[in-house]
Z-matrix of the N, CA and C atoms (Angstrom, degrees):
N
C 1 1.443
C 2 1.532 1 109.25
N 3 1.336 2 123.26 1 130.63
C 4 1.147 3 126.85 2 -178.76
C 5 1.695 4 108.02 3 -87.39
N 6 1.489 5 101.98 4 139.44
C 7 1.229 6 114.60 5 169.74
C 8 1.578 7 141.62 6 -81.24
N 9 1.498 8 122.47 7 103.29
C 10 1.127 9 129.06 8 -155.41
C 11 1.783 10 116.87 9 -76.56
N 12 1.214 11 119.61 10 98.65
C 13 1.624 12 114.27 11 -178.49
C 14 1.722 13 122.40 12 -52.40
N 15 1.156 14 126.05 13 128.22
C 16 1.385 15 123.54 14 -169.88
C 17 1.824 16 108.24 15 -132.81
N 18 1.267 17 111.39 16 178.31
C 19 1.937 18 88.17 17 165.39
C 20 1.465 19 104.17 18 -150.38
N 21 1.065 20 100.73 19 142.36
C 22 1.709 21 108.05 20 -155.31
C 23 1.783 22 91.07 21 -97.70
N 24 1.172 23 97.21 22 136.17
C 25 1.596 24 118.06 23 162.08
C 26 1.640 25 124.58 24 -95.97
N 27 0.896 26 138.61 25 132.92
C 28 1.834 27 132.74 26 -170.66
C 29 1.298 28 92.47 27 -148.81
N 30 1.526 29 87.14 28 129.04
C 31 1.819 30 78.76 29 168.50
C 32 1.900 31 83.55 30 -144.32
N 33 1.588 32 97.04 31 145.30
C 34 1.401 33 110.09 32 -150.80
C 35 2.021 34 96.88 33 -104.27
N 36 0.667 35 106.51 34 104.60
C 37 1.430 36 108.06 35 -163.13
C 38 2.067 37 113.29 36 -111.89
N 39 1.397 38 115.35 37 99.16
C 40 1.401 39 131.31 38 -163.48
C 41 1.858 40 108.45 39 -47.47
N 42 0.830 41 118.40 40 145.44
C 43 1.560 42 113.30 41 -162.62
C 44 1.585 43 72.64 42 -109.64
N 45 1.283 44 117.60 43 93.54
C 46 1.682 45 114.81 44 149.59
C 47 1.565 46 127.74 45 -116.62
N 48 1.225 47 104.09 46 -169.91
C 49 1.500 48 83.31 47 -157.86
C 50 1.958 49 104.64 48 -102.98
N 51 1.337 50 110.79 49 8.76
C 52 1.361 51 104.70 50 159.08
C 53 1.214 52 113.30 51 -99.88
N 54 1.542 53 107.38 52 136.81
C 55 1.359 54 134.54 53 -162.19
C 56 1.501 55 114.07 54 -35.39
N 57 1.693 56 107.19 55 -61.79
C 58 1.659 57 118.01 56 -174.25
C 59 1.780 58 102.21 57 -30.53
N 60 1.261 59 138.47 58 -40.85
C 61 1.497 60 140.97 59 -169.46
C 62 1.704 61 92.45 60 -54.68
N 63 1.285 62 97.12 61 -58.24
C 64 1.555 63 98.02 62 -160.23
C 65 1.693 64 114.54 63 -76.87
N 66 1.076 65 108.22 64 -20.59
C 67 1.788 66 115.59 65 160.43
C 68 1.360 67 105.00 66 -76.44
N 69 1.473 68 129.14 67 -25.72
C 70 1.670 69 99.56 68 -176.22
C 71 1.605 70 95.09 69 -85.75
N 72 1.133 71 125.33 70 -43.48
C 73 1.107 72 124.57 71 -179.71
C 74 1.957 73 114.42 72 -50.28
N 75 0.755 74 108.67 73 -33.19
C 76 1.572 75 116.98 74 172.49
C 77 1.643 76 96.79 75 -75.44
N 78 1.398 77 136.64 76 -44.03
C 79 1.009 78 132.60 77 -163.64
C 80 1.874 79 122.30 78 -108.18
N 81 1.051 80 97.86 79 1.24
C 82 1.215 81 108.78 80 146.45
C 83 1.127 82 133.31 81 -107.81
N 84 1.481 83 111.74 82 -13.09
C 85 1.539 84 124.19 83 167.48
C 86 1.919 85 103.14 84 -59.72
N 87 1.125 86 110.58 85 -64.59
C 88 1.375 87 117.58 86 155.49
C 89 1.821 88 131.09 87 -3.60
N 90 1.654 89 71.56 88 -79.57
C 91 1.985 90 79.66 89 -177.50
C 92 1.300 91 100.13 90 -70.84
N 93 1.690 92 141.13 91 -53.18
C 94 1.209 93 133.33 92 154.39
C 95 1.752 94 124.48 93 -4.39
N 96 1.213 95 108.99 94 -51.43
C 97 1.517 96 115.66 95 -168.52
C 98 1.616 97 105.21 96 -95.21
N 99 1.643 98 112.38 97 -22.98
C 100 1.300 99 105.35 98 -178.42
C 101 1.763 100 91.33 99 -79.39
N 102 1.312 101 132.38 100 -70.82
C 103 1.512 102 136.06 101 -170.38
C 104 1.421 103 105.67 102 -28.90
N 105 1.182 104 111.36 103 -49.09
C 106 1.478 105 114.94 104 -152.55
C 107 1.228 106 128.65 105 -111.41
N 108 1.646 107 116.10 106 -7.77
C 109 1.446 108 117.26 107 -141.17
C 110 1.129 109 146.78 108 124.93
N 111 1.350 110 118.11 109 -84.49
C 112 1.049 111 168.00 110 172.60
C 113 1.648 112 154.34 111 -171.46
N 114 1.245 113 145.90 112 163.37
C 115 1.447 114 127.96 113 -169.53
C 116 1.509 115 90.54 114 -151.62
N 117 1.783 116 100.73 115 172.22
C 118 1.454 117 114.01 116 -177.30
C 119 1.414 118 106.98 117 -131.97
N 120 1.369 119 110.10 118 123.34
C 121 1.529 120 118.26 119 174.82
C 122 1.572 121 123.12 120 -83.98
N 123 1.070 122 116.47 121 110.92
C 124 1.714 123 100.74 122 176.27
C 125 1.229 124 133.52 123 -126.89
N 126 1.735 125 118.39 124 103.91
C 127 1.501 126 86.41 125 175.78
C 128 1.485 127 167.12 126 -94.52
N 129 1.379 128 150.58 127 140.25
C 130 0.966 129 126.54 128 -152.93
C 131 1.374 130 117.08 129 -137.14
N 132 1.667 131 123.29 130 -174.16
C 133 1.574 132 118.32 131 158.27
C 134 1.197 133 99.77 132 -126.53
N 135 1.665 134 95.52 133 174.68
C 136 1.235 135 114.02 134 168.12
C 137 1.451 136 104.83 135 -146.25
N 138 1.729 137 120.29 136 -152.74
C 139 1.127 138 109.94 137 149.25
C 140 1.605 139 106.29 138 -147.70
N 141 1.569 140 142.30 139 169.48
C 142 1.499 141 155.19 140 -126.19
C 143 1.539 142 99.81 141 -160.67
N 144 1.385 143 106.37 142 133.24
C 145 1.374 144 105.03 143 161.05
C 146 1.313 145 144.50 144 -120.22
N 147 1.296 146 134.08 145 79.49
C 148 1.464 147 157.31 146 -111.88
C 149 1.646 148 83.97 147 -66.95
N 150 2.001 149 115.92 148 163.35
C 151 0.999 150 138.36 149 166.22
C 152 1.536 151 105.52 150 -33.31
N 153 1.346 152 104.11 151 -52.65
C 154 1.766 153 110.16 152 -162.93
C 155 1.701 154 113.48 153 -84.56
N 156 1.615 155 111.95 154 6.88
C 157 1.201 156 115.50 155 158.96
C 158 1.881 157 97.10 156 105.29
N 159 0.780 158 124.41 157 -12.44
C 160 1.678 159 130.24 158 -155.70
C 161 2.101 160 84.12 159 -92.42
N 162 2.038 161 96.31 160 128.24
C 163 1.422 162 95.08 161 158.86
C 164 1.429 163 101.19 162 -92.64
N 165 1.625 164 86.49 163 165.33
C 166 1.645 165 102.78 164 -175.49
C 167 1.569 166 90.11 165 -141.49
N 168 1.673 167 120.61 166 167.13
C 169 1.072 168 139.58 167 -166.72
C 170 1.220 169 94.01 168 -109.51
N 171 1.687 170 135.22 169 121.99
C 172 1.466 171 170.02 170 174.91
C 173 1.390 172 123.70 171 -67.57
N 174 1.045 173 161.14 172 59.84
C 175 1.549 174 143.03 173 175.69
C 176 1.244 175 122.05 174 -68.53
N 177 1.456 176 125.31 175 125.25
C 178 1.171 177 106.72 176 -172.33
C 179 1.573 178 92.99 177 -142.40
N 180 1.393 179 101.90 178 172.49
C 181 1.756 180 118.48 179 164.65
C 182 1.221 181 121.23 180 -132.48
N 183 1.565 182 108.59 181 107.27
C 184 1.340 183 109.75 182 158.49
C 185 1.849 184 146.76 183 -70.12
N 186 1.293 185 123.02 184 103.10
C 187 1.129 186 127.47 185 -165.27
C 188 1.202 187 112.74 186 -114.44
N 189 1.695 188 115.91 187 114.04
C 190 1.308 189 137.83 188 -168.40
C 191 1.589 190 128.45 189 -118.53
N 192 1.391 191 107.05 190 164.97
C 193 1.444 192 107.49 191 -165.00
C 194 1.445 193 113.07 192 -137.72
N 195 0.880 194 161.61 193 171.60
C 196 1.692 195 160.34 194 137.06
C 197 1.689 196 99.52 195 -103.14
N 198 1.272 197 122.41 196 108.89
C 199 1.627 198 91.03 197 164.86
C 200 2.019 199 93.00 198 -108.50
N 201 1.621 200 77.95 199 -167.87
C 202 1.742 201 100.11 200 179.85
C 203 1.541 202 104.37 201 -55.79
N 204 1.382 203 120.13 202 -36.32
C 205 1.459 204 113.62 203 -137.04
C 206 1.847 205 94.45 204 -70.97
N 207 1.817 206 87.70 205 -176.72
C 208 1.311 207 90.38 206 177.90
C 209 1.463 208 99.81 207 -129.33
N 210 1.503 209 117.42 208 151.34
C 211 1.719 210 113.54 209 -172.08
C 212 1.821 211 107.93 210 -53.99
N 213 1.749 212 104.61 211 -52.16
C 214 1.782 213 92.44 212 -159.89
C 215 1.670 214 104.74 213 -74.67
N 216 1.425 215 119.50 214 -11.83
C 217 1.695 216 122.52 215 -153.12
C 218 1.248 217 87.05 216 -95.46
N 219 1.088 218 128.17 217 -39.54
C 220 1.496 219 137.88 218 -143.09
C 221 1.353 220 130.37 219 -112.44
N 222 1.644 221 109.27 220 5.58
C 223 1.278 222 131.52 221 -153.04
C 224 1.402 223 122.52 222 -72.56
N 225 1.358 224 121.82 223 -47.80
C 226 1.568 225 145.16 224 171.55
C 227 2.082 226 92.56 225 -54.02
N 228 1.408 227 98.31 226 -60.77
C 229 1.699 228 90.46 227 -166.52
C 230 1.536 229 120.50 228 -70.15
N 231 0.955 230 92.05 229 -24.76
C 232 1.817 231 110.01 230 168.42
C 233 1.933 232 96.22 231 -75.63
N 234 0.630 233 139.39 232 -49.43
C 235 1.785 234 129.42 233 -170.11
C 236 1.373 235 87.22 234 -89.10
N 237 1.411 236 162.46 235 -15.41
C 238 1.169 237 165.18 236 124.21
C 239 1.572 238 112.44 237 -7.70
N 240 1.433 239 109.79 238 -75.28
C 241 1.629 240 133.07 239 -169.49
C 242 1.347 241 100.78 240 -88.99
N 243 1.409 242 139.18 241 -10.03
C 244 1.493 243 116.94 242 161.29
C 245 1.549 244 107.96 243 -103.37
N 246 1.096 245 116.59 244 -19.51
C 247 1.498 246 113.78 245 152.83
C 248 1.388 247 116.60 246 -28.81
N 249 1.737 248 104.22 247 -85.95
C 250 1.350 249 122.35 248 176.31
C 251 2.156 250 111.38 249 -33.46
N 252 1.567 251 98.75 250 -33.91
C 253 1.854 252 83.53 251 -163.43
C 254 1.669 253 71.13 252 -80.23
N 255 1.655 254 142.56 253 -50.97
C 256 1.028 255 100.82 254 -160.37
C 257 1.599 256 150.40 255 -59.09
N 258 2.014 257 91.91 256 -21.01
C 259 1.327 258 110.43 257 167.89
C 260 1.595 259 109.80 258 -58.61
N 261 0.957 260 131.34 259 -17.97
C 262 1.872 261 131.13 260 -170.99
C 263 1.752 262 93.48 261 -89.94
N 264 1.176 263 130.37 262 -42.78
C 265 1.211 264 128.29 263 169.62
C 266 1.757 265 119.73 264 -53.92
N 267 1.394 266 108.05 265 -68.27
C 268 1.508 267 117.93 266 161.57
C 269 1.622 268 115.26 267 -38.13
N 270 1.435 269 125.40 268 -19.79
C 271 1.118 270 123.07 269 -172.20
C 272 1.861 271 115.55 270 -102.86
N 273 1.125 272 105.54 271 -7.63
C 274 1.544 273 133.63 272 -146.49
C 275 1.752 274 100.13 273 -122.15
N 276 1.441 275 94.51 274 -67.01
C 277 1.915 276 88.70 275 168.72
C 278 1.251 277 99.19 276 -134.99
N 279 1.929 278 91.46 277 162.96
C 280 1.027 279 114.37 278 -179.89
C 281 1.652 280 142.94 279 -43.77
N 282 1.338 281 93.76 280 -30.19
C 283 1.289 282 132.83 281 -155.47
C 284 1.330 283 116.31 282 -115.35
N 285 1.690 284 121.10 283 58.62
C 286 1.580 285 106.72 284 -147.02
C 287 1.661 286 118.46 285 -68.49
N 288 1.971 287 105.02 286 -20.51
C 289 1.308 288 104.75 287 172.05
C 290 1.561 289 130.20 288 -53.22
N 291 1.515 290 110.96 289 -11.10
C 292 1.051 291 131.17 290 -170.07
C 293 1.746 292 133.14 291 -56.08
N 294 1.757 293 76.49 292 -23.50
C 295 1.912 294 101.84 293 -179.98
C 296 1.783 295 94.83 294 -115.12
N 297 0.645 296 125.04 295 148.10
C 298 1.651 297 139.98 296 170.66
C 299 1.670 298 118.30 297 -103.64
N 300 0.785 299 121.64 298 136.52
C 301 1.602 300 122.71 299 -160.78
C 302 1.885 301 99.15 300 -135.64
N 303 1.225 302 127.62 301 107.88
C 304 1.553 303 132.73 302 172.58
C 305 1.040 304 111.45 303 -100.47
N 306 1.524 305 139.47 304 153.27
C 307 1.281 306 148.63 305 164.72
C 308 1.197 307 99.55 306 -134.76
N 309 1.916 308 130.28 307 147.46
C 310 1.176 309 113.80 308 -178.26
C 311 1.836 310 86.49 309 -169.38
N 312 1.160 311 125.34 310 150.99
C 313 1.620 312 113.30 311 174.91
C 314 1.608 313 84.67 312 -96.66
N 315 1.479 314 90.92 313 160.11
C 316 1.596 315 116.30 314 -168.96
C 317 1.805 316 81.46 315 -143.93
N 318 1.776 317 93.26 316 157.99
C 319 1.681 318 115.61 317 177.35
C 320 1.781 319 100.98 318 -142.44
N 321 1.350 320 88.37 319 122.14
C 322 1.387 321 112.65 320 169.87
C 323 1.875 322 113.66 321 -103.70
N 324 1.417 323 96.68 322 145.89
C 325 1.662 324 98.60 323 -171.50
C 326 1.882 325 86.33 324 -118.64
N 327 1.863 326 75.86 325 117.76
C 328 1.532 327 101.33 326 171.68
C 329 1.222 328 150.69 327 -63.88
């Protein structure tokens, strides 16, 4: 079976307890599923280790994508469209490092 190249989108989104987290996450889940298809929500922990050295326990949500593109063909429009979700983040909170954004090619067997 030949292996089909795809490129995965993640955008790492903090499970906190003011609302805006859970609307972008609802609302990028959205544009995600309209662009692409569909997407996968997941939630999870981890844990972070603050400036002052102290771990702390993490919540986070992972929200994912497969699209068509391909990493070397596709490269400009792919750094294009996560640009753009990051500009909606930067615009939304304060804190734009706050959401995490991955791109990575992924291979599916067809």
């Amino acid at each position: 079976m030949p292996l089909l190249e795809k490129v995965r989108i993640e955008l790492f989104i903090p499970d906190l307890p003011d609302p805006i987290y859970a609307h972008l996450l609802e609302e990028f889940g959205n544009e995600l599923s309209y662009a692409f298809g569909g997407c996968t929500a997941i939630p999870t922990q981890g844990k972070y280790r603050s400036t002052a050295g102290s771990i702390f326990p993490d919540k986070v949500n992972i929200l994912f994508t497969d699209t068509p593109f391909q990493w070397d063909k596709d490269r400009l429009l792919i750094e294009r469209y996560t640009r753009g979700l990051q500009q909606v983040v930067g615009q939304v909170l304060s804190n734009e490092e706050a959401i995490l954004i991955s791109v990575h090619p992924v291979y599916h067997i067809e």
